[in-house]
C-alpha positions, 0 to 999 in steps of 0.5 A: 385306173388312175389319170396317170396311168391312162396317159401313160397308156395312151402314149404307150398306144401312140408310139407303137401306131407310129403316131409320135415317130415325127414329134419324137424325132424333131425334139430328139434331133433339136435336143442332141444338136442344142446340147451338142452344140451348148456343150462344144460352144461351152467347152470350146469357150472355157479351152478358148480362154484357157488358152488366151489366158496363156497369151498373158501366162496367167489368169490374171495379171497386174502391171505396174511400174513399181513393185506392189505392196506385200499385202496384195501378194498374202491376199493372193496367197489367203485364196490359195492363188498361184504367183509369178512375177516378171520384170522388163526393161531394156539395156543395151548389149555389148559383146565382140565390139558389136551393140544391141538394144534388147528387151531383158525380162526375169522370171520368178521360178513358177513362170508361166504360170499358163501355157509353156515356153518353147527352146532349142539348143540350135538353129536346127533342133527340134522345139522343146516345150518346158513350164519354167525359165531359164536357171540362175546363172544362164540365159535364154535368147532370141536367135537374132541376138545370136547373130547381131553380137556374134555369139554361140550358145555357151558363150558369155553374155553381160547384162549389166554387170552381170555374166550369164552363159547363153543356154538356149534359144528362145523360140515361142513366148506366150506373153509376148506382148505388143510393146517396146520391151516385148519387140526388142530382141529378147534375152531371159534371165532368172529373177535371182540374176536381177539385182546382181545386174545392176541394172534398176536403178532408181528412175530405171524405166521398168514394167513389173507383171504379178502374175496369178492363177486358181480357181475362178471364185478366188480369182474373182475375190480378189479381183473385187478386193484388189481393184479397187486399191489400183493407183493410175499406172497399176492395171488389171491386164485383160485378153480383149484390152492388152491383146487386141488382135486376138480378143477381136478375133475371139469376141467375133467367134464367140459371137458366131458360136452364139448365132449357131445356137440361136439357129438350131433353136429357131429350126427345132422350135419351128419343127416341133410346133408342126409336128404337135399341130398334127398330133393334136389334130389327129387326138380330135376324134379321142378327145371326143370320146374322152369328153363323152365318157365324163372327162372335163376339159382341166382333165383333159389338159392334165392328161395330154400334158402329162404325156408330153412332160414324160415325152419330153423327159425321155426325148430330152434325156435320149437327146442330151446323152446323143448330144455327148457323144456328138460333141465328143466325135467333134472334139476327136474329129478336130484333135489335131487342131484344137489345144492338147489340153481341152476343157472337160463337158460342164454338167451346167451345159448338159442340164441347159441342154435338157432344160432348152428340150423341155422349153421348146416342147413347152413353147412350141407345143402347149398352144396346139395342146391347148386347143384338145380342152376346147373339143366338143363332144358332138364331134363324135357325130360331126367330124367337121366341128373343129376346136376353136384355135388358142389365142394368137397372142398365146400362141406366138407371146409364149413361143416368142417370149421363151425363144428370146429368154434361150437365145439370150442364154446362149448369147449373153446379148440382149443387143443380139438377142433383139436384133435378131428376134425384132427384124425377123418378126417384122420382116416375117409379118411383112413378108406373110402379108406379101405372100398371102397378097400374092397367092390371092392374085395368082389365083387368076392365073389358072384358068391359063395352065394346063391341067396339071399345073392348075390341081398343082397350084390349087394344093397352094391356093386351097387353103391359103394360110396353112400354104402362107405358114409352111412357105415362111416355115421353109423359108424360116429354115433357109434362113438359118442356114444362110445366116449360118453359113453367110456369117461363117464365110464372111466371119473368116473372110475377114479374119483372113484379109486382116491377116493375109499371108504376107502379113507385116511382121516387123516394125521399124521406129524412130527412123529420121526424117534424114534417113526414110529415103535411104530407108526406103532404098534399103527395103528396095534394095532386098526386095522386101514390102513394107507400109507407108511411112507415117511421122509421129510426134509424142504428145499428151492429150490435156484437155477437152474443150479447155476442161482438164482431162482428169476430169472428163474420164471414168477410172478403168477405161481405154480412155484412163489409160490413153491419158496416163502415157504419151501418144503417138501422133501423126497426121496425113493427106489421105485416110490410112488404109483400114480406118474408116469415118464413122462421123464425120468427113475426112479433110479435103483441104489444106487447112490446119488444126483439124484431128480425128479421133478413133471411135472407142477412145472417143467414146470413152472420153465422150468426144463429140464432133467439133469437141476443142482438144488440147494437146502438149508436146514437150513444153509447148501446146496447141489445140484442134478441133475434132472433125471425125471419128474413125474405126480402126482394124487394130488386127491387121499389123499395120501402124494404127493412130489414135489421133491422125491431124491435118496437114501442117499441124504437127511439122513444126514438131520434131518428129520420127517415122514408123513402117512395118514391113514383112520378113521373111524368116530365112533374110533375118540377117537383113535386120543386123544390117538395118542396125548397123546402117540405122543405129537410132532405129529399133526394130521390133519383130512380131512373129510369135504374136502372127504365128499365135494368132494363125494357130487360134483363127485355124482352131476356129476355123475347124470348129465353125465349119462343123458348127454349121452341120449341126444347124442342116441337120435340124433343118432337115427336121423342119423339111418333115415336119411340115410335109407329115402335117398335112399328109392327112389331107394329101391322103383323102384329097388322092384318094377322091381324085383316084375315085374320080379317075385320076392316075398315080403319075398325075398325082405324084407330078401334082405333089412335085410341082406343089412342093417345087413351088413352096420351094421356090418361094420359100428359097426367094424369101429366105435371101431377102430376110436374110439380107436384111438380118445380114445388114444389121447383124454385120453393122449393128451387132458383129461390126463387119463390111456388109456386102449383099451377095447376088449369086445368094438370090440364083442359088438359095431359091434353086436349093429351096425348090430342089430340097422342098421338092424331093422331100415333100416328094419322098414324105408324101409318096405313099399317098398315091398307094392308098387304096381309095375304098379304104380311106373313104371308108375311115371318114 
């Protein structure tokens, strides 16, 4: 018989007695949910940026203010890539005495090239989604231009020197971006109509969008090839840069789709280390005999490693086809939230999948194996000679190392990856040496107890380390499941208080000093809620301390681009609602010259504080001194500021005001008459892009909640785990104390109050670790308010104490039926 199938056989033998039902079960539920779950984050990621790249219509987009040359567009075409193009500007509208300024954008015949466009033929019918533009000839308009210029689809619409028939109504744009052009009330003409307008000039302020879509691999040629030949005013146009308040929203989510996958590893990792621990100890007596017949000790670690490869393989293959289907029941639970189009299962998920079953079994279950080689053969004579247990730097260095290398895989971030990885580890050494102290000093206390609570309690001090491992196992997995929960709660806290119901989804510039007071009346007047008004002065940032700008920022950054155009200035008494000091103090003083800098810019143009800026308005300069820095929530819709000076700085500057207020849909009409009271001001409307941003915090919304059922499930597994470890012990230690008269009610009350403890303790630890990872996750990592949560340190040591309990109940109840002759009789 060869080696191999003597390992085939002995586990062939272990399943049917049952002896690897916990093992097979805690890898298959740690598979199915890691490959449930990479597969879901991984399709969902890939539909996630399917559909931000439909919020720029493209894959990948360039900006510029004059056309590109030829050669760029027959590279595009080399790699097979499909190409649109758009043009916008603004021109005033003249019809039926009345005058609007609107945002013209012409579109090539492939727009979009992602996503659609949504019309209607009245105020009343219902949308018609449509992938492509307007025909030449006609035009397609907001529904305000309608009513401003008193106008009915059909009727004539001059742009320019041109005449286009009105044909529908525009009611969703899915490029719609945060700028004048896109703000102003649309009108959508063909890219053949353009040049019959007139319009363009030369000096004409214009926007050209090229737009491309393909494969992945083409798109990254000729990202590399293109962008390096990029002047100062071309860009590539990304998700995260040009569309803040989604690549917020999206950053963080992905963030959180990361820290799921992070706590199914951990809870797996921690279940299947004690299910193989007992396996182990329960092979000690077959090893024996093994060494007795002529096995050496390299034989016998080829033996038992080659049933947990062939075990993993089975369990990760069973886990990973489980894992399919669960996230195809998800994806069919959620297909009334998530986009029509849902990106296919990658086969690279599914093999990571298995591949993280077969590194967790080896992480987690090589050291216990380890120790079957150091059985001696005297064991046969001596059950109580034990192996000498595998190095400690082994065992925790290799599980820690390969948990680090998964976590990092599903994360993407080192960053993340230690943060998580170093406070744990130190808060569960701290912790484990705190527990460890605190049991040796409850000892003393049972002389004081009553009879059951004194055996109860000695099930914990007996043996004090394995009681000291299994608290901060349990307390392990509570900690999962808080992170998991906590961050999912406050992660949709935030996303809702940045956008509450009633978010501002008007803007109003250029409103005259003269005319802010009758402004404000107006906004009273129809009971609508506006933002304070802030003054802005259009200056240029020149230099920083007296060396021109030019020279201090990096190509292809925030910082270029901040450079290359005009700010918005503004300065006031009191810090702005939503911007927070990160260095620095805000101004309590009336003195003059002083400027806060938003941080990335900051970064970006590496300001530090006390830095001298220089500054250009109009013709005239004038310098400040930087006295903070500043976080800003760019997602909530209010006016936000890169530089906010101090009182008397910026007064002698000709200025304007901004606002922004929320309207609700049925009193649009209160925007003609702001128009024609306040000609000089634009107002810009920016309730597709609300609308847009609702739809994806929904869809993620769904998906983090069924996330997190994945993370309780395999922390169930841990529950166990941990019971099933020392059921062999429980066994022999009931049946001595049935031999000594003790009755089954007195041991099941001993089991309860043991594991009510463990529980307890357990639930008590799992807040404090968790608050501590909570404190840097939210500050160092997510960059979220942390706020410590009080009904956590009631309610978790309370579901620790209630879960622990029943299941440490339930997994031991069959202890108390053992017959006591016949356990006495196996020893």
């Amino acid at each position: 018989m060869t080696r191999f199938n003597l390992a085939l056989r002995l586990l062939w033998r272990d399943s049917r007695s049952g002896e690897l039902t916990i093992l097979v079960l805690a890898l298959i539920i740690a598979v199915t949910s890691s490959t449930a779950i990479s597969l879901f984050a991984d399709r969902l990621q890939r539909t996630m940026t399917t559909q931000a790249a439909e919020f720029l219509a493209a894959d990948l987009v360039i900006s510029s203010t004059a056309p590109i040359p030829e050669l760029w567009l027959a590279k595009a075409s080399q790699l097979k890539l499909d190409q649109a193009q758009t043009v916008e500007f603004s021109s005033v509208l003249m019809e039926k005495d009345e005058l609007l300024l609107a945002g013209i954008k012409s579109v090539s015949a492939l727009y979009p090239l992602r996503g659609y466009l949504k019309t209607t033929t009245s105020d009343y019918s219902a949308e018609t989604s449509v992938d492509k533009g307007p025909e030449p000839g006609t035009a397609w308009v907001d529904k305000r231009i309608l009513s401003a210029l008193k106008l009915n689809l059909g009727d004539a619409l001059t742009v320019g020197e041109k005449k286009l028939t009105v044909s529908r109504i525009i009611t969703y744009e899915p490029d719609k971006r945060g700028d004048f052009y896109s703000f102003s009330p649309r009108v959508m003409i063909n890219q053949q109509d353009l040049e019959a307008t007139g319009v363009i000039q030369p000096g004409s302020h214009v926007h050209y969008f090229f737009q491309f879509s393909g494969d992945s691999k083409s798109l990254s040629a000729f990202n590399r090839w293109v962008k390096p030949q990029l002047n100062p005013s071309q860009r590539l146009m990304d998700i995260h840069e040009d569309r803040p308040e989604l690549g917020s929203a999206l950053s963080r989510a992905e963030r959180y789709l990361g820290l799921s996958s992070i706590v199914v590893i951990l809870i797996a990792g921690v279940a299947i280390a004690m299910a193989t621990r007992r396996y182990t100890e329960r092979h000690f007596n077959t090893t024996a005999i093994l060494r007795c017949l002529g096995c050496k000790q390299r034989e016998i670690l080829w033996l038992y490693s080659c049933q947990f490869v062939v075990l993993g393989l089975l369990a990760s293959a069973a886990g990973c086809l489980l894992g399919w289907f669960a996230q195809e029941a998800l994806f069919h639970l959620l297909r009334n939230l998530l986009p029509a189009q849902v990106a296919n299962p990658g086969l690279l998920a599914i093999f990571f999948g298995f591949i993280t079953g077969m590194v967790i079994l080896l992480g987690f279950a090589l050291p216990p194996i380890l120790r079957l080689k150091q059985v001696s053969a005297l064991r046969v004579l001596r059950r109580d000679l034990e192996p000498l247990p595998s190095s400690a730097w082994l065992i925790y260095g290799l599980a820690i190392g390969l948990v680090s290398v998964l976590i990092w895989r599903y994360t993407d971030d080192i960053k993340m990856t230690a943060t998580i990885i170093g406070v744990g580890l130190l808060a569960l050494l701290l912790l484990g040496l705190m527990v460890y102290g605190v049991l040796t000093v409850s000892r003393r206390l049972l002389p004081h107890m009553s009879l059951i609570w004194r055996f109860g309690l000695q099930g914990l001090f007996r043996n004090s380390r394995a009681s000291v491992s299994q608290i901060l196992a349990f307390s392990m997995t509570l900690v999962a499941m808080v992170l998991s929960f906590t961050v999912r709660t406050d992660l949709l806290d935030n996303w809702h208080k940045q956008l509450p119901e009633h978010a501002p989804n008007h803007f109003a510039l250029n409103i005259f000093p003269d005319q802010q007071q009758a402004f404000q009346q107006e906004l009273d007047q129809w009971q609508v809620t506006g933002s304070r008004f802030y003054p802005v002065v259009r200056g240029r940032l020149v230099e920083i301390n007296h060396t021109p700008v030019q020279q201090v920022v990096s190509k292809d950054t925030q910082g270029e681009n901040a450079t290359h155009r005009e700010l918005s200035l503004t300065w006031s008494k009191e810090l702005p609602e939503d911007n927070k000091i990160t260095a620095g103090r805000w101004w309590q003083s009336d003195k003059t010259g002083l400027v806060s800098v938003e941080q990335k810019l900051a970064k970006s143009l590496k300001i530090k504080l006390g830095d001298q800026l220089t500054f250009t308005v109009g013709s005239e300069q004038f310098e400040a001194t930087v006295s903070s820095l500043r976080d800003l929530q760019w997602d909530t819709m209010k006016p936000n500021f890169y530089m906010i000076f101090s009182p008397g700085t910026l007064e002698s500057y000709p200025s304007t005001f901004i606002t922004s207020f929320y309207l609700p849909e049925a009193q649009k009409n209160f925007l003609n008459d702001l128009v024609k009271k306040f000609p000089s001001t634009t107002l810009l409307e920016v309730d597709l892009i609300l609308q847009q941003f609702k739809t994806i915090l929904t869809q993620l919304t769904a998906a983090i909640n069924y996330l997190l059922y994945f993370a309780l499930l395999a922390g169930f597994t841990v529950l166990f785990a941990a019971v099933y470890t020392t059921l062999d012990d429980r066994v022999y230690d009931g049946a001595l104390m049935r031999t000594l008269g003790a009755n089954r009610a007195f041991l099941r009350k001993t089991h309860l109050i043991e594991f009510t403890l463990l529980g307890l303790i357990s639930g008590l630890l799992a807040v404090l670790i968790s608050e501590i990872i909570l404190y840097t996750l939210y500050t160092q990592v997510m960059h979220m308010e942390y706020v410590p949560n009080i009904y956590l340190w009631v309610i978790m040591p309370l579901i620790g104490a209630l879960f622990v309990g029943l299941a440490g109940y339930w997994g031991v109840r069959d202890v108390v039926n053992k017959s006591p002759l016949l356990v006495l009789r196996e020893l």
